[in-house]
KEKE-3310 file (N, C-alpha, C; in steps of 0.2 Angstrom, whole numbers, plus 5000, padded with zeros to 4 digits):
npx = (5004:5003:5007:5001:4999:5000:4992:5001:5011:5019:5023:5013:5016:5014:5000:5001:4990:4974:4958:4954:4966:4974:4985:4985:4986:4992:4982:4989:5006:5022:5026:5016:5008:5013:5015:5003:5004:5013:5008:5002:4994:4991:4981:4963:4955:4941:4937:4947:4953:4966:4978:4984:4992:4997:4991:4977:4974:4967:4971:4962:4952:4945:4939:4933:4938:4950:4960:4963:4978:4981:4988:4981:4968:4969:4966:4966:4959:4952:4949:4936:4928:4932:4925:4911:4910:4914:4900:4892:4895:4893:4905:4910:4904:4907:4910)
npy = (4994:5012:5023:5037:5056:5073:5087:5097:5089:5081:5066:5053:5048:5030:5024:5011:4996:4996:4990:4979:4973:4981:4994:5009:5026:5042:5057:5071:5076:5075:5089:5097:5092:5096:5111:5116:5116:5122:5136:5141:5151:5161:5163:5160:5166:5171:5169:5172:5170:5165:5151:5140:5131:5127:5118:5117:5123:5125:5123:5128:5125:5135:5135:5120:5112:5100:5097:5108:5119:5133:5144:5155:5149:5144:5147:5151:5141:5138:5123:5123:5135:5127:5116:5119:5128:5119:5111:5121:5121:5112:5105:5091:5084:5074:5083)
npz = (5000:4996:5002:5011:5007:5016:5017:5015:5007:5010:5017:5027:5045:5047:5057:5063:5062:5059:5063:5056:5052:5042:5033:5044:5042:5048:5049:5046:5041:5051:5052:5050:5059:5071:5069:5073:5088:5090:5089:5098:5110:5126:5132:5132:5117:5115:5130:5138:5147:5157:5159:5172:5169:5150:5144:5147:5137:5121:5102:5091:5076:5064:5055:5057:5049:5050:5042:5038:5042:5042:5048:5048:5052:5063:5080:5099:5111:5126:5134:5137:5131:5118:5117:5116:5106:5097:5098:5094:5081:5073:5070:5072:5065:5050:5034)
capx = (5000:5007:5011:4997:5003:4996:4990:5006:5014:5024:5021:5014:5017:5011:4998:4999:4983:4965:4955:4952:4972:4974:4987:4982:4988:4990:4980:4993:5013:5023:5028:5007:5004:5016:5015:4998:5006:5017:5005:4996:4992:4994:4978:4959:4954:4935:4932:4951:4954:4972:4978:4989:4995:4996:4989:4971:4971:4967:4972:4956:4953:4941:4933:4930:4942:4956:4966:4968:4981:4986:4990:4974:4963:4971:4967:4965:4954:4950:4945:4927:4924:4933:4919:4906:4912:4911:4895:4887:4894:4893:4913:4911:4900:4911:4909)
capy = (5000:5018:5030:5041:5059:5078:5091:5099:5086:5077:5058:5054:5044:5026:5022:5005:4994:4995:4985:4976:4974:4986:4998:5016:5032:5049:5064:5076:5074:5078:5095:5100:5093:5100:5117:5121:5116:5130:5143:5139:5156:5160:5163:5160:5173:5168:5170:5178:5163:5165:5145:5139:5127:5127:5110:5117:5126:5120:5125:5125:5127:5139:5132:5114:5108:5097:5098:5115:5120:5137:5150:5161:5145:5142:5150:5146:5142:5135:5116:5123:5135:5123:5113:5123:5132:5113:5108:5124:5125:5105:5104:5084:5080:5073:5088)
capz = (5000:4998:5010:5012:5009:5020:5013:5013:5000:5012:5018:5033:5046:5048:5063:5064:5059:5059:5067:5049:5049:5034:5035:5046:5042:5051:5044:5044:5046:5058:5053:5052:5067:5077:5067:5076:5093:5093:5088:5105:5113:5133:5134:5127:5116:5117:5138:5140:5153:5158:5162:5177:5162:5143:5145:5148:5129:5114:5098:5086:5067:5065:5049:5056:5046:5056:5037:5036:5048:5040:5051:5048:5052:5069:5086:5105:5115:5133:5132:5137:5123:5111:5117:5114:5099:5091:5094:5091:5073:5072:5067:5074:5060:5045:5029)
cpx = (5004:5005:5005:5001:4996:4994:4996:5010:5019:5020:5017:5014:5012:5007:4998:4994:4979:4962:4955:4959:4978:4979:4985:4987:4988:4988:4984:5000:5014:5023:5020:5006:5006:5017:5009:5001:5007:5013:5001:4996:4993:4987:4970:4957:4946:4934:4939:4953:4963:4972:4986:4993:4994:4990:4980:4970:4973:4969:4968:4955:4948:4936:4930:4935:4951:4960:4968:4972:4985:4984:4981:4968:4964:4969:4966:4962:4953:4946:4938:4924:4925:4928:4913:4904:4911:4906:4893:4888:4895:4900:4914:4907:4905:4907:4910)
cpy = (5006:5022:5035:5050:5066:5082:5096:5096:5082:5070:5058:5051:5038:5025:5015:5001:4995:4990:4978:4973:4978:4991:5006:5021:5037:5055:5069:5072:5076:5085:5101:5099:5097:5106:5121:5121:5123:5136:5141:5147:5153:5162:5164:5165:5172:5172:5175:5173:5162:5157:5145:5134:5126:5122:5112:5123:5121:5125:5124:5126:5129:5137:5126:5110:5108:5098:5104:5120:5126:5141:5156:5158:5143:5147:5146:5149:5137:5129:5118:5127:5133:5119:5115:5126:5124:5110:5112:5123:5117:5102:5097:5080:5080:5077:5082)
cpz = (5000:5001:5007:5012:5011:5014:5011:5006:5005:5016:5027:5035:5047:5057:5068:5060:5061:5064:5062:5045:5041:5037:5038:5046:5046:5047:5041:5046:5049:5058:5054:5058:5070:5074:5073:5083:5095:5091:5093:5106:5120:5134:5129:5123:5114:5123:5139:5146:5150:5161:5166:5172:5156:5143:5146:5143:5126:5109:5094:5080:5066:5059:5050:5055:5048:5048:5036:5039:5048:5044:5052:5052:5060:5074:5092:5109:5122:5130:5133:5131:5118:5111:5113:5107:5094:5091:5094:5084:5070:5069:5067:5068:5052:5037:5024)
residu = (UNK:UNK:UNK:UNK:UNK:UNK:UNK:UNK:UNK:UNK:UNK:UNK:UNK:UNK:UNK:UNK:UNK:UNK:UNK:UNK:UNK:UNK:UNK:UNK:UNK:UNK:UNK:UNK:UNK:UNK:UNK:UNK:UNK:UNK:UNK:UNK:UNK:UNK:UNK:UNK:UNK:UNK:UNK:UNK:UNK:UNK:UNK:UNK:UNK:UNK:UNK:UNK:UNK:UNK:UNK:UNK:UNK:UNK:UNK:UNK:UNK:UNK:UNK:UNK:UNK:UNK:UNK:UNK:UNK:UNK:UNK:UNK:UNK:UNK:UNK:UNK:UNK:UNK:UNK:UNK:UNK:UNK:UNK:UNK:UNK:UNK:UNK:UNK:UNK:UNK:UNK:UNK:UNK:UNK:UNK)
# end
């Protein structure tokens, strides 16, 4: 099977298998994933929720879309109104 590639052009990495033992792919590579990382904020910009640790922000994709990881498309927000912000705008429901 070949190598699944991101949306950037580059390969990504394997997950292991399925349940179905098929090979499983990662949606984005490494250097996608870990881009939104570092664009974390120190703070929500939603509620304004200053945290005692990074660890309780999320970084969200503002259109829904976990493939689009550009810079425009990313901000942060407190696990609770990342909640909220995804099921008000239905983000969990597959486009």
């Amino acid at each position: 099977m070949d190598r699944k590639l991101c949306v950037c052009g580059n390969q990504v990495a394997s997950k292991g298998r399925d349940k179905y033992g098929n090979q499983a792919f990662r949606t984005s590579c490494i250097t996608c994933s870990r881009y939104g990382r570092r664009q974390k904020g120190t703070k929500c910009i939603r509620c304004h929720f200053i945290p005692e640790d990074t660890c309780q922000l999320d970084v969200d994709h503002i259109d829904g879309n976990r493939q689009n990881n550009s810079l425009d498309n990313l901000q942060t927000l407190c696990a609770n109104c990342h909640r909220l912000k995804t099921k008000l705008n239905n983000d969990w429901i597959k486009k």
